[in-house]
C-alpha positions as CSV (number, residue, x, y, z in Angstrom):
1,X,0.0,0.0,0.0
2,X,1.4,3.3,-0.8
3,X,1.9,6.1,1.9
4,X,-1.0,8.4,2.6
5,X,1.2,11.2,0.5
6,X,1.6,9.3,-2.7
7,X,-2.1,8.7,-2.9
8,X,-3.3,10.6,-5.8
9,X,-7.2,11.7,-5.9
10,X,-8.3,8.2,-7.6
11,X,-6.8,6.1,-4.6
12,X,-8.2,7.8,-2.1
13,X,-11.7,7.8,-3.4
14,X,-11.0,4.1,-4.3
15,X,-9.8,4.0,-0.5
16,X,-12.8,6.2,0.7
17,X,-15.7,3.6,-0.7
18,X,-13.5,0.2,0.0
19,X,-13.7,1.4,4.1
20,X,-17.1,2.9,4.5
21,X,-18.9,1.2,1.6
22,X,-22.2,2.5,3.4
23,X,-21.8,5.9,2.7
24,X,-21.1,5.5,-0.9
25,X,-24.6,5.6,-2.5
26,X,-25.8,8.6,-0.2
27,X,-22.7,10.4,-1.1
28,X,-23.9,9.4,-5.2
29,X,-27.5,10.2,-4.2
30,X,-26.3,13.7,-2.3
31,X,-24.2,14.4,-5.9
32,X,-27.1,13.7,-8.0
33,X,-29.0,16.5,-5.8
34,X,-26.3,18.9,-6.2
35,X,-26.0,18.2,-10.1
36,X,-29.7,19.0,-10.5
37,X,-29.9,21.7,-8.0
38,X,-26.9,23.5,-10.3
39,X,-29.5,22.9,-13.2
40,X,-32.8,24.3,-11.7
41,X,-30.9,27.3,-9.9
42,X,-28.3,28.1,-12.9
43,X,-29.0,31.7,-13.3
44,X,-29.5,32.4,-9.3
45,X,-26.1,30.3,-8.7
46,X,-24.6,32.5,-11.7
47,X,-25.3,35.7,-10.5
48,X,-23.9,35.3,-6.9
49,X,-21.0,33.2,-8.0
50,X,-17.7,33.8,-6.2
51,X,-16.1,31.2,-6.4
52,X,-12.8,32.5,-7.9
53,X,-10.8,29.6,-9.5
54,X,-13.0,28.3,-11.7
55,X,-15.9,29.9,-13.8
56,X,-19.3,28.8,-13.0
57,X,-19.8,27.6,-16.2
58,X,-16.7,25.5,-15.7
59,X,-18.2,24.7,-12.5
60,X,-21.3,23.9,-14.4
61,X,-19.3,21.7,-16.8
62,X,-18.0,19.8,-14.2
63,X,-21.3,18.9,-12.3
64,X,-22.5,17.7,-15.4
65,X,-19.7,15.3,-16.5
66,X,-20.2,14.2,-12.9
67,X,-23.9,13.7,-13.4
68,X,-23.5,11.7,-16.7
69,X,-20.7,9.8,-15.4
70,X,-23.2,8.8,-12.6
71,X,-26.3,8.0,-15.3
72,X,-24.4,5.9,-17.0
73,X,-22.2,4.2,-14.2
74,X,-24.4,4.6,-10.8
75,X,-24.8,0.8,-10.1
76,X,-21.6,0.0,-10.6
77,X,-20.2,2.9,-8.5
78,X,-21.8,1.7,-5.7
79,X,-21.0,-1.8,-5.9
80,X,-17.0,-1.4,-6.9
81,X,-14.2,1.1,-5.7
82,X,-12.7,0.5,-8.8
83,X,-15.3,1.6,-10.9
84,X,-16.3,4.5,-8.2
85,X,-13.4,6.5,-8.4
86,X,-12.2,6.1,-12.1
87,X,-15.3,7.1,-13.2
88,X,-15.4,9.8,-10.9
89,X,-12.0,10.3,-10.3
90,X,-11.3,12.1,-13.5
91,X,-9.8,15.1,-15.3
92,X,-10.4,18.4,-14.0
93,X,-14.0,16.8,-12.8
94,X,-11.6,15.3,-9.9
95,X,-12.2,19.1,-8.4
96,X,-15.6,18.8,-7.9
97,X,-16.2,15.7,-6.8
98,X,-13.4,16.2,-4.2
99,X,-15.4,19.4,-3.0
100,X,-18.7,17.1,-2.9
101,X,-17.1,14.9,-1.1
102,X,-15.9,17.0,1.5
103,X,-19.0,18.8,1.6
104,X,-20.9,15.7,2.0
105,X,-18.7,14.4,5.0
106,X,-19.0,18.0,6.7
107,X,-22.6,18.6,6.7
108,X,-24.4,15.4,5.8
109,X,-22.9,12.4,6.7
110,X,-22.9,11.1,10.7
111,X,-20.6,8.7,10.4
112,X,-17.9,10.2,12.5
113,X,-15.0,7.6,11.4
114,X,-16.4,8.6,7.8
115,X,-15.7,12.6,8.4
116,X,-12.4,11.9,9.9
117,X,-11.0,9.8,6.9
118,X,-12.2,12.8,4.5
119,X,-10.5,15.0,6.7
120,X,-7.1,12.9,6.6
121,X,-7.2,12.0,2.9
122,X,-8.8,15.4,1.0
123,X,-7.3,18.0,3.7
């Protein structure tokens, strides 16, 4: 196994769902919500958007890579680690599904083992 510093973002998603396999599909389901909230809000999130190293359409982009790699691959997310974070895992998309993830673990999730693992591995 390779030291917690050598882990790049696809191992430690890989890492993420192999320990705490239960939170995996409400962390899909909680990205699926985001995704579409993103779509319904697009002009409200646009106006206010601050966020200043990417664009919101990049932003925007990037949910909705997210949310097609998740139509087509959802299943199979949840059942292998593999498949989770390679899928997810990729390109510049990594960005936001890192900040989902963290997002997730911080204000959703009560798995307190599950909120200190995002904390080791994505902070």
């Amino acid at each position: 196994m390779k030291s917690l510093a050598q882990l790049d973002n696809t191992a430690k998603a890989k890492l993420l769902h192999e320990l705490f396999p239960e939170e995996v599909k409400p962390l899909i389901e909680n990205l699926k919500q985001v995704c579409a909230d993103f779509e319904e809000r697009e002009q409200e999130y646009r106006a206010g958007w601050n966020f200043g190293f990417f664009s919101f359409d990049q932003w925007l982009s990037l949910s909705r890579q997210s949310m097609q790699r998740i139509e087509r691959f959802e299943v199979a997310m949840i059942d292998n680690g593999r498949v989770f974070s390679q899928q997810l895992c990729f390109n510049l998309q990594v960005l936001f599904v890192n900040d989902r993830i963290i997002k997730y673990a911080e204000k959703i999730s009560t798995n307190e083992k599950f909120k200190l693992m995002v904390q080791v591995l994505y902070h």
